[in-house]
C-alpha positions as semicolon CSV with decimal commas, in nm:
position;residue;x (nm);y (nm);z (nm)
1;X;-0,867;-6,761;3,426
2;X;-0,988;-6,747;3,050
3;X;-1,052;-7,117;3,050
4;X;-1,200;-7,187;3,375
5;X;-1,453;-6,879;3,330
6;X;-1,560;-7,041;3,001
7;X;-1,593;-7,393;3,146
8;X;-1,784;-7,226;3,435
9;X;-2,043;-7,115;3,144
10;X;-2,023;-7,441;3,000
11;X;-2,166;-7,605;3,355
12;X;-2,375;-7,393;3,411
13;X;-2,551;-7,365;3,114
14;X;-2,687;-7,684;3,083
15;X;-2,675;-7,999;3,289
16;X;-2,464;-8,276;3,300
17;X;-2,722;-8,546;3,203
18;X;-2,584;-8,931;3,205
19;X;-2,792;-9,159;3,004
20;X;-2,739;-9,526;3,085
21;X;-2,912;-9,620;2,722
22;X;-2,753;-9,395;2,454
23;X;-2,479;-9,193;2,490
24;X;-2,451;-8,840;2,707
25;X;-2,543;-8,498;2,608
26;X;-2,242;-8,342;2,691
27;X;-1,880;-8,405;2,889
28;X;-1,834;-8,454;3,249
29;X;-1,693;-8,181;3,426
30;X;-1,557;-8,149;3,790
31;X;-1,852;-8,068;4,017
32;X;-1,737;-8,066;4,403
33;X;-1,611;-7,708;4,403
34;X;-1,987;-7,592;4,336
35;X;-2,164;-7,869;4,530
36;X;-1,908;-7,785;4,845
37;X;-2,044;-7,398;4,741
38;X;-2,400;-7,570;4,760
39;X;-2,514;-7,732;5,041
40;X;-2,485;-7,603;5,385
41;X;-2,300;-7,965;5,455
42;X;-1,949;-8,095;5,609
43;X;-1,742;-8,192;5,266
44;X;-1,760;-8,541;5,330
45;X;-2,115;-8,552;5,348
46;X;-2,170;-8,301;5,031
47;X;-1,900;-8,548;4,869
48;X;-2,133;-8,873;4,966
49;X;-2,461;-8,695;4,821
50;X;-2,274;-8,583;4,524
51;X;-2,209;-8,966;4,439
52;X;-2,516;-9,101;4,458
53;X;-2,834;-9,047;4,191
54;X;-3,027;-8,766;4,215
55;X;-3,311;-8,883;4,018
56;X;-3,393;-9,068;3,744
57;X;-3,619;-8,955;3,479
58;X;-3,759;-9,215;3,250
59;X;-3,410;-9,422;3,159
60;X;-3,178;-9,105;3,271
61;X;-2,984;-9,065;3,527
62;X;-2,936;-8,734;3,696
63;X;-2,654;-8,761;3,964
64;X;-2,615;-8,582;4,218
65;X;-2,313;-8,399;4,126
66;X;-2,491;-8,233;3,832
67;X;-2,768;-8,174;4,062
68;X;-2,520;-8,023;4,294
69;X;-2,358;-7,803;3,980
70;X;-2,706;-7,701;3,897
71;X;-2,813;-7,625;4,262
72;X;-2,479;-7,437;4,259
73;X;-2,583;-7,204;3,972
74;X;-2,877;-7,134;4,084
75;X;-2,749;-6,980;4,391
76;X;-2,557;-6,770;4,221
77;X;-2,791;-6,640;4,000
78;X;-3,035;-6,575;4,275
79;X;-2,830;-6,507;4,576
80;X;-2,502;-6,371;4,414
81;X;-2,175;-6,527;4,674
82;X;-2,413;-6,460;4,972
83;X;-2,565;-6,727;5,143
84;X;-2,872;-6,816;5,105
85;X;-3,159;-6,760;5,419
86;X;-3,251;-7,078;5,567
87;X;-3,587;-7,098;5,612
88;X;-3,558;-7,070;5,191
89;X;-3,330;-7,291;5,142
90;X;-3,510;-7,625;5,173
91;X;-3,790;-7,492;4,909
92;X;-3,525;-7,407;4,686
93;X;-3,365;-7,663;4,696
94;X;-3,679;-7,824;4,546
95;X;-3,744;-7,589;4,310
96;X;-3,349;-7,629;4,150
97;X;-3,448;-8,038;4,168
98;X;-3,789;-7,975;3,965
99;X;-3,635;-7,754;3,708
100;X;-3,312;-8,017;3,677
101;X;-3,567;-8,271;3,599
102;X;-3,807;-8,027;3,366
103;X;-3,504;-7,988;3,196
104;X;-3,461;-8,343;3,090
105;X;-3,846;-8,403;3,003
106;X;-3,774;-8,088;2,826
107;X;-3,488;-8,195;2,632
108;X;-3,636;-8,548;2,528
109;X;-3,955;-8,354;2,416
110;X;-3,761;-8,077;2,163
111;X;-3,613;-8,440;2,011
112;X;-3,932;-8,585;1,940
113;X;-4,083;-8,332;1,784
114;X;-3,768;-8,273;1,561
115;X;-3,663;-7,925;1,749
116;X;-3,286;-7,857;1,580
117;X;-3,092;-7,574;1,748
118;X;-3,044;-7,239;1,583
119;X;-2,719;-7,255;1,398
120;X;-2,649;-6,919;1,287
121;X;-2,684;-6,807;1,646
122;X;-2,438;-7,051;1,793
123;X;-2,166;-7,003;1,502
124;X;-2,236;-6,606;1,596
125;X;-2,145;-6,703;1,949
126;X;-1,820;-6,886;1,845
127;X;-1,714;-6,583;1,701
128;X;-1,776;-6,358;1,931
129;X;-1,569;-6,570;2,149
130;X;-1,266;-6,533;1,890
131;X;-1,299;-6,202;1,852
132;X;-1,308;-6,141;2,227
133;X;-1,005;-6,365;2,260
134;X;-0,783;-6,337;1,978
135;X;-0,546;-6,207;2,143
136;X;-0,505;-6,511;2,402
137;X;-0,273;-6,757;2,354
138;X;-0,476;-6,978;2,632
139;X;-0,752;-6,944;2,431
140;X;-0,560;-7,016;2,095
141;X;-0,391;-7,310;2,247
142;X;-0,730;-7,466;2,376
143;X;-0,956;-7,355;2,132
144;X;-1,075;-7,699;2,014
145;X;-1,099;-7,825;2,357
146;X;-1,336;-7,551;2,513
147;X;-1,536;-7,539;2,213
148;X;-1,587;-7,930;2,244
149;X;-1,765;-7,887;2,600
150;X;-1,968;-7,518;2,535
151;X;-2,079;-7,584;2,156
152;X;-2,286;-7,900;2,289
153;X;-2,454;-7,712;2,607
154;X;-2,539;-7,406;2,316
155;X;-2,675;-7,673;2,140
156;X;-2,896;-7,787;2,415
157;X;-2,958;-7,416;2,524
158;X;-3,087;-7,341;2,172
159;X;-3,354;-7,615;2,146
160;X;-3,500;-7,564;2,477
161;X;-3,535;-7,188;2,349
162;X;-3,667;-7,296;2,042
163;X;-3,952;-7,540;2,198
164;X;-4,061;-7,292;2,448
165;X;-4,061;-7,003;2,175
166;X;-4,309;-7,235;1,973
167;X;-4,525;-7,328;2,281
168;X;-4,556;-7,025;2,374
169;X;-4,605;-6,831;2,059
170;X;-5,034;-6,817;2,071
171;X;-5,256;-6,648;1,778
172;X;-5,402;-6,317;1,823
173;X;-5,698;-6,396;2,035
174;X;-6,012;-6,362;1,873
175;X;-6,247;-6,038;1,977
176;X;-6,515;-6,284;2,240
177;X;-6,162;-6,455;2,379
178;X;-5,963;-6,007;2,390
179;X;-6,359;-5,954;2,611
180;X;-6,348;-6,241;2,796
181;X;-6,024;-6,156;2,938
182;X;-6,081;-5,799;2,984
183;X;-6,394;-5,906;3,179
184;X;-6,235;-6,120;3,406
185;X;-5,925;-5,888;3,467
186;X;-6,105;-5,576;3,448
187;X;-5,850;-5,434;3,719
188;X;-5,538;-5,445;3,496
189;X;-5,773;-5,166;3,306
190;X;-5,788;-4,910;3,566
191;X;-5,635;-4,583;3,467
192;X;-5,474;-4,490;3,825
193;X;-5,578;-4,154;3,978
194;X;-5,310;-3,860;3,874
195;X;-5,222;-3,556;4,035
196;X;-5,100;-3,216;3,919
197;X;-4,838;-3,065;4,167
198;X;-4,621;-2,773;4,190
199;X;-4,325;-2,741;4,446
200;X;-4,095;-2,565;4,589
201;X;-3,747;-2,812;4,667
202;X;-3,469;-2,660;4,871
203;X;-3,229;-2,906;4,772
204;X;-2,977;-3,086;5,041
205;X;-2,692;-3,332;4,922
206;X;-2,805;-3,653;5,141
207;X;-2,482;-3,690;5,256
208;X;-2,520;-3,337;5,405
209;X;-2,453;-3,285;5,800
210;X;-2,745;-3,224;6,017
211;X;-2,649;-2,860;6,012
212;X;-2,750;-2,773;5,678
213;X;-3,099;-3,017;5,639
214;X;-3,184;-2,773;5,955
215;X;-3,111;-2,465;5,773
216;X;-3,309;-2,633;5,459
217;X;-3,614;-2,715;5,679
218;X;-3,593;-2,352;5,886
219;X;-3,608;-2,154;5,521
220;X;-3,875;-2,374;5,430
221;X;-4,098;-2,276;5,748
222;X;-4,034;-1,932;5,635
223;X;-4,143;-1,981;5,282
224;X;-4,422;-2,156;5,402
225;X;-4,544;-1,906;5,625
226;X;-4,525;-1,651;5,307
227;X;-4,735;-1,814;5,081
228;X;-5,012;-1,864;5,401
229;X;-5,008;-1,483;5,382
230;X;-5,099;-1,478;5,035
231;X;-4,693;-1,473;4,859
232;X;-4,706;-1,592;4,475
233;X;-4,607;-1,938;4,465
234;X;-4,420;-1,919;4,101
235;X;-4,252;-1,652;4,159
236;X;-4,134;-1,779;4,496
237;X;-4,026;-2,116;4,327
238;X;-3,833;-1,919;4,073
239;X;-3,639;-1,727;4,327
240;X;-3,579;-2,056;4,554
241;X;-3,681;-2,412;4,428
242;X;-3,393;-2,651;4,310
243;X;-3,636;-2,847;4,119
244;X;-3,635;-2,852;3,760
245;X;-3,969;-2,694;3,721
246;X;-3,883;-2,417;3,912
247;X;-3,859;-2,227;3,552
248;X;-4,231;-2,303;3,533
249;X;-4,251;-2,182;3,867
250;X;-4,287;-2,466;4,029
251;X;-4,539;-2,633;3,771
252;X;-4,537;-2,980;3,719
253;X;-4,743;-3,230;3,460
254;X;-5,002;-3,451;3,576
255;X;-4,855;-3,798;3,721
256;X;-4,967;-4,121;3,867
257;X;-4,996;-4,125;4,177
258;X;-4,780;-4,431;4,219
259;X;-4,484;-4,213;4,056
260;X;-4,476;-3,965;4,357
261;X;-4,203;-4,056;4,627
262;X;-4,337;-4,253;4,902
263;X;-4,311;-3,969;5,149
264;X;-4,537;-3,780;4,895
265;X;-4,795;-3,999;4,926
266;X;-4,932;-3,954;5,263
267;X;-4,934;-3,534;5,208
268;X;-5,104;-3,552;4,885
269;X;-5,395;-3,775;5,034
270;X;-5,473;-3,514;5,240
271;X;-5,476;-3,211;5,027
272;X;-5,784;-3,046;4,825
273;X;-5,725;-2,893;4,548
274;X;-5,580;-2,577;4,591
275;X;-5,432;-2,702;4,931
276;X;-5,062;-2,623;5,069
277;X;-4,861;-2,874;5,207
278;X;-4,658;-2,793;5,568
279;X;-4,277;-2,849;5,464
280;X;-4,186;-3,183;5,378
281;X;-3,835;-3,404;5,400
282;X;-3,762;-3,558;5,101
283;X;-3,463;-3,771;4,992
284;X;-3,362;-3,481;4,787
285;X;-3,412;-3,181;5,055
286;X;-3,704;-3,003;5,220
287;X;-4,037;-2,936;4,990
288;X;-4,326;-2,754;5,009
289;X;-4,624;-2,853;4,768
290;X;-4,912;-2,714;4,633
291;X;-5,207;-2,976;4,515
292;X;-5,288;-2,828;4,157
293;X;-5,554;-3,044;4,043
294;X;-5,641;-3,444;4,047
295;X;-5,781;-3,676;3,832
296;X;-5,956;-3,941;4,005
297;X;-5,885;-4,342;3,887
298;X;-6,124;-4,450;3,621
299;X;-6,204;-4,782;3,442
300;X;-6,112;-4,817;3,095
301;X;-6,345;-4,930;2,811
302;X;-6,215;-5,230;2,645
303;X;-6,256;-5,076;2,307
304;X;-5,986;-4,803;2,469
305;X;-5,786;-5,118;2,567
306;X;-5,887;-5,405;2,278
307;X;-5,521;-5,421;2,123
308;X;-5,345;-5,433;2,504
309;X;-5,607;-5,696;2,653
310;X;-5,515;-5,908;2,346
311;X;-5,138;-5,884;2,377
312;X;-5,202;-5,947;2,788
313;X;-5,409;-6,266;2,683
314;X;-5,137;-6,406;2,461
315;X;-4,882;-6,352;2,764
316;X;-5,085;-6,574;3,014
317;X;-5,212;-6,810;2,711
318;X;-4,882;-6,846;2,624
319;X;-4,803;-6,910;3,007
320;X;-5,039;-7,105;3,052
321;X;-4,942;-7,328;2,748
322;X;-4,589;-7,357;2,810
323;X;-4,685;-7,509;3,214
324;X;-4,941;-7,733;3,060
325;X;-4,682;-7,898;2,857
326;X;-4,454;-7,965;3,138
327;X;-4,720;-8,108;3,406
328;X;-4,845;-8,364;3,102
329;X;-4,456;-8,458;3,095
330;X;-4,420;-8,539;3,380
331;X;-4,722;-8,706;3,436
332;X;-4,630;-8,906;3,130
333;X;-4,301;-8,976;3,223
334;X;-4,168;-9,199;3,540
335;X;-3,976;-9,015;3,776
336;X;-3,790;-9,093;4,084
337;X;-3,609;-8,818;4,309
338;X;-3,416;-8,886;4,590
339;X;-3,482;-8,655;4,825
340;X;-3,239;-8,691;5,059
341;X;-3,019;-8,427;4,874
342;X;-3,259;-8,213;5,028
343;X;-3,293;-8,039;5,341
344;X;-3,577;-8,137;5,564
345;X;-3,881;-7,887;5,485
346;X;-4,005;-7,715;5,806
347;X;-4,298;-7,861;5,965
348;X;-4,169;-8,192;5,856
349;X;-3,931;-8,465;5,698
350;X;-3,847;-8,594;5,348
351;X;-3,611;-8,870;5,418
352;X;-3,795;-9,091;5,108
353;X;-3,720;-9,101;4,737
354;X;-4,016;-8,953;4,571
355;X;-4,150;-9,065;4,267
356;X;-4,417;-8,860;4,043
């Protein structure tokens, strides 16, 4: 179990590249059992794609078993064991195929500009391994042999780290380029209105029968119609509120409104200041509120905001870098996918290898 696990991490953690002119970047392994997994096919017909190309990138060959075992992956990242929804699947399928072939113009580009993998952190891997299994005897007797197949794809894994942490690793931005972007995103500086509540929660287990959310909800009427004839609200919260603030009698701190419950949201909007809410059903149990005070939204300055616009800027610089690089690779490079691993996309047909 040990061994096939580790192989499964091997696969999946890089691709299977051939290269007809130098030699491949890492072993072969057994791909049907993931392509079957894959492709919403008959075997025999997953089996035929798997055999031929997928693509061919420059002078490599990417066939369509490791497309398959990426495609595979994929899946199971984003869709666990489930299947995945059809009207999806033909797009992703594409995506998997562009990031299969990114990959490679990836790859070829961390070699040319001399991109080594981080050594420390793979030998820190390789132990980790041992002293996870050091008490397996599979794992003792195979040792050399797993190690053969993962060390390369950690290899692989590490440069492609590597490149994109040095494309993607910008300068501070300089003060015009920090107000530039805070003038063209001005939204992402909006402080968002708050509200100040205090409540009263008579709590119900969810799970409870219908019995008890009545009782909950009938004992809330009848608080209710206290405090409308003038009853302290702290003290009342004291005596009856589940809610941790019920020691503050019912207090609570000033909060975004995006924080409140979504069931909250609707009652607050309609409140003043001052206002008491009818009884409300909450996931929790029944709740009666009291709108304390609010704080409407407000723009920021950017010199309240200078150091997070600049850290926002390097994000989508960095972003913006790191997609740059791979659209001029593959605009440099010569690429030819056959698309019939795909499914047809809705609306129409891609029966024809694609080159671009």
């Amino acid at each position: 179990m040990f061994l096939q696990s580790l192989l499964s991490f091997a696969v999946g953690a890089a691709l299977v590249i051939a290269m007809p002119a130098r030699a491949a970047d890492s072993a072969v392994v057994q791909a049907a059992p993931a392509a079957a997994q894959a492709a919403p096919a008959q075997p025999s017909a997953a089996a035929a794609r798997a055999a031929r190309p997928f693509a061919t990138v420059g002078e490599t060959v990417i066939t369509g078993a490791d497309y398959q075992l990426a495609l595979s992956a994929a899946m199971r990242k984003k869709y666990y064991h489930a299947r995945p929804p059809e009207a999806e699947f033909a797009q992703f399928q594409r995506e998997v195929g562009d990031n299969v072939v990114n990959r490679v113009l990836l790859l070829a580009e961390a070699r040319r500009r001399g991109v080594l993998p981080d050594r420390a952190q793979i030998d820190a891997t390789v132990a980790g391994y041992d002293a996870q299994y050091k008490g397996s005897a599979s794992w003792l007797e195979n040792r050399e042999k797993m190690l053969a197949n993962v060390v390369p794809q950690l290899e692989l894994e590490s440069m492609l780290e590597r490149l994109e942490k040095i494309i993607r690793t910008v300068p501070e931005p300089t003060e015009a380029e920090a107000r530039a972007f805070y003038e063209s995103r001005k939204e992402l500086f909006v402080e968002p209105e708050q509200v100040k509540l205090s409540v009263i929660l008579l709590r119900v287990d969810p799970s409870s029968r219908q019995v008890v959310w009545n009782s909950a909800r009938e004992e809330a009427k009848q608080l209710h119609a206290k405090l409308v004839a003038g009853a302290n609200f702290g003290d009342l919260a004291k005596l009856h509120s589940g809610d941790k603030s019920a020691a503050q009698g019912g207090e609570m701190d000033y909060t975004h409104r995006g924080m409140l419950p979504e069931a909250v949201h609707g009652v607050v909007d309609k409140l003043a200041v001052g206002g008491l809410s009818e009884p409300v059903q909450l996931l929790e149990g029944v709740a009666i509120m009291r709108l304390d005070g609010r704080r409407v939204s407000q723009q920021r300055s950017f010199e309240q905001v200078r150091e997070r616009a600049g850290d926002l800027w390097q994000r989508d610089e960095g972003e913006a870098r790191w997609k740059k690089l791979i659209a001029e690779l593959r605009q440099a490079a010569t690429i030819i996918v056959d698309e019939t691993h795909y499914a047809p996309l809705r609306g129409g047909s891609s029966e024809k290898p694609h080159a671009g």
